[in-house]
C-alpha positions in Angstrom: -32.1 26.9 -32.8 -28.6 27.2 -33.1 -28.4 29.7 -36.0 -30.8 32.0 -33.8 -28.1 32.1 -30.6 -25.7 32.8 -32.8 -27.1 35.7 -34.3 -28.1 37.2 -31.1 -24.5 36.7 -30.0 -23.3 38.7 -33.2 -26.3 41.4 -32.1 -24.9 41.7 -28.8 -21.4 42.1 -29.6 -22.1 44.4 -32.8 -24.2 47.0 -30.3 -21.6 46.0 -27.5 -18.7 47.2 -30.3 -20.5 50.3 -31.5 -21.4 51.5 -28.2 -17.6 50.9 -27.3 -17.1 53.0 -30.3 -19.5 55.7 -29.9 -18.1 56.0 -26.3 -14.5 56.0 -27.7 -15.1 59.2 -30.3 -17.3 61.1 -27.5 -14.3 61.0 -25.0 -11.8 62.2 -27.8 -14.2 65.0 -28.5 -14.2 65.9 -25.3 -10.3 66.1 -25.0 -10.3 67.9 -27.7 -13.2 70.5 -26.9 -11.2 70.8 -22.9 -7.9 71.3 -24.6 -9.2 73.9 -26.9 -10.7 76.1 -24.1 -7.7 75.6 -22.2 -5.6 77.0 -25.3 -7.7 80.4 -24.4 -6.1 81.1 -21.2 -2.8 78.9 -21.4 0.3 78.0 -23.2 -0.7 75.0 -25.8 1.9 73.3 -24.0 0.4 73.9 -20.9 -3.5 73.4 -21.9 -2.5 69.5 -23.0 -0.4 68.8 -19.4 -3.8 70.0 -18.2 -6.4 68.2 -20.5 -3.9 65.0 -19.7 -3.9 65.8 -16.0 -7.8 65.9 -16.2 -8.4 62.5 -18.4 -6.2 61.1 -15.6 -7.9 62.5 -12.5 -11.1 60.9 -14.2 -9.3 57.4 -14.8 -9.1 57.1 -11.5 -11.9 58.4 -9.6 -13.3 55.2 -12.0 -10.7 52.6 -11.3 -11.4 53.4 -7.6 -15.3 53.5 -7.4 -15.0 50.2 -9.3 -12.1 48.5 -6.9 -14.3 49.6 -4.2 -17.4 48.5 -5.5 -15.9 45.0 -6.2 -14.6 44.8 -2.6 -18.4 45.4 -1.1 -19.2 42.4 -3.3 -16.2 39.8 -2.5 -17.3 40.7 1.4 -21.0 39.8 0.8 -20.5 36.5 -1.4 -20.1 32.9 0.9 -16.6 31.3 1.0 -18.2 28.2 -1.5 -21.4 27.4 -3.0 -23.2 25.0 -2.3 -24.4 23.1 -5.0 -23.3 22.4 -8.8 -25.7 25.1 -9.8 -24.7 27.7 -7.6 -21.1 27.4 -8.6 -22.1 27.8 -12.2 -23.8 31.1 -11.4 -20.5 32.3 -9.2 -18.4 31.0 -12.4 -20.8 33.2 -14.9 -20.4 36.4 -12.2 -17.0 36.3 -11.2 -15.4 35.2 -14.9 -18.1 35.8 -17.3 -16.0 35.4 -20.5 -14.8 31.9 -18.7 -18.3 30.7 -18.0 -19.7 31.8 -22.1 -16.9 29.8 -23.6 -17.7 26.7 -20.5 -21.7 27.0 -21.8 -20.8 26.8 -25.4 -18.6 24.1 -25.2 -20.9 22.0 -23.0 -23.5 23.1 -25.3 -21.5 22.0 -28.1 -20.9 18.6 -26.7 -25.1 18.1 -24.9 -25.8 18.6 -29.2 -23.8 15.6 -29.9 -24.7 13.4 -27.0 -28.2 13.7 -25.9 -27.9 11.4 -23.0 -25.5 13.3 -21.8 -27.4 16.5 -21.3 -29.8 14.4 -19.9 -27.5 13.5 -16.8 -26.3 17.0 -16.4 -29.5 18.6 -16.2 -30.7 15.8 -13.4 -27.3 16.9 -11.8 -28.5 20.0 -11.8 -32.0 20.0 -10.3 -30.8 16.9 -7.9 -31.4 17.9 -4.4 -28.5 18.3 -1.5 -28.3 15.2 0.4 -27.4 17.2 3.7 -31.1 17.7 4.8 -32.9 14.2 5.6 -37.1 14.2 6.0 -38.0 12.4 9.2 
């Protein structure tokens, strides 16, 4: 079971890596392509303050649909979650590089103690003790 996490981990990150790639050379061949028309009408010096000018135009129309984005989402989230399983679902949304190495390390240690697993998952699924049943 183990072995077959692990090699859709490696999957991810390989397609994750080339896509990263991919994206990389396209973006470079696009700066390249841009500068070259630009060396048509302008000064080579001029065409790459241009092409540079652009790239960094585009930077940041992205940084700030993203910043923005994120701010939309802080305002709709709760001040704290409620319950143990909530907060790991905040943890795996707001830091999810914290909350993958958090899962395999408590997956690493639920492998070597049963019991314990056992405990955490009743944890888990336990229900809040707020609301009472009359």
């Amino acid at each position: 079971m183990l072995g077959g996490l692990g090699q859709k981990v490696v999957r991810k990150a390989v397609a994750a890596a080339a896509a990263a790639g991919a994206a990389l050379v396209a973006v470079i061949a696009l700066g390249a392509t841009v500068f070259y028309a630009l060396c048509l009408v302008l000064l080579p010096l001029a065409a790459a303050a241009v092409t540079m000018l652009l790239f960094a135009l585009a930077a940041l129309i992205v940084v700030l649909v993203f910043l923005r984005r994120e701010a939309e989402e802080d305002e709709l989230e709760d001040d704290e979650p409620m319950g143990m399983g909530e907060r790991a679902y905040t943890l795996f949304r707001q830091r999810p590089i914290l909350g993958t190495v958090a899962a395999l390390a408590g997956g690493w240690i639920f492998l070597r103690n049963p019991a314990l697993a056992t405990m955490v998952a009743a944890a888990f699924t336990e229900k809040s003790h707020s609301r009472r049943r009359r």
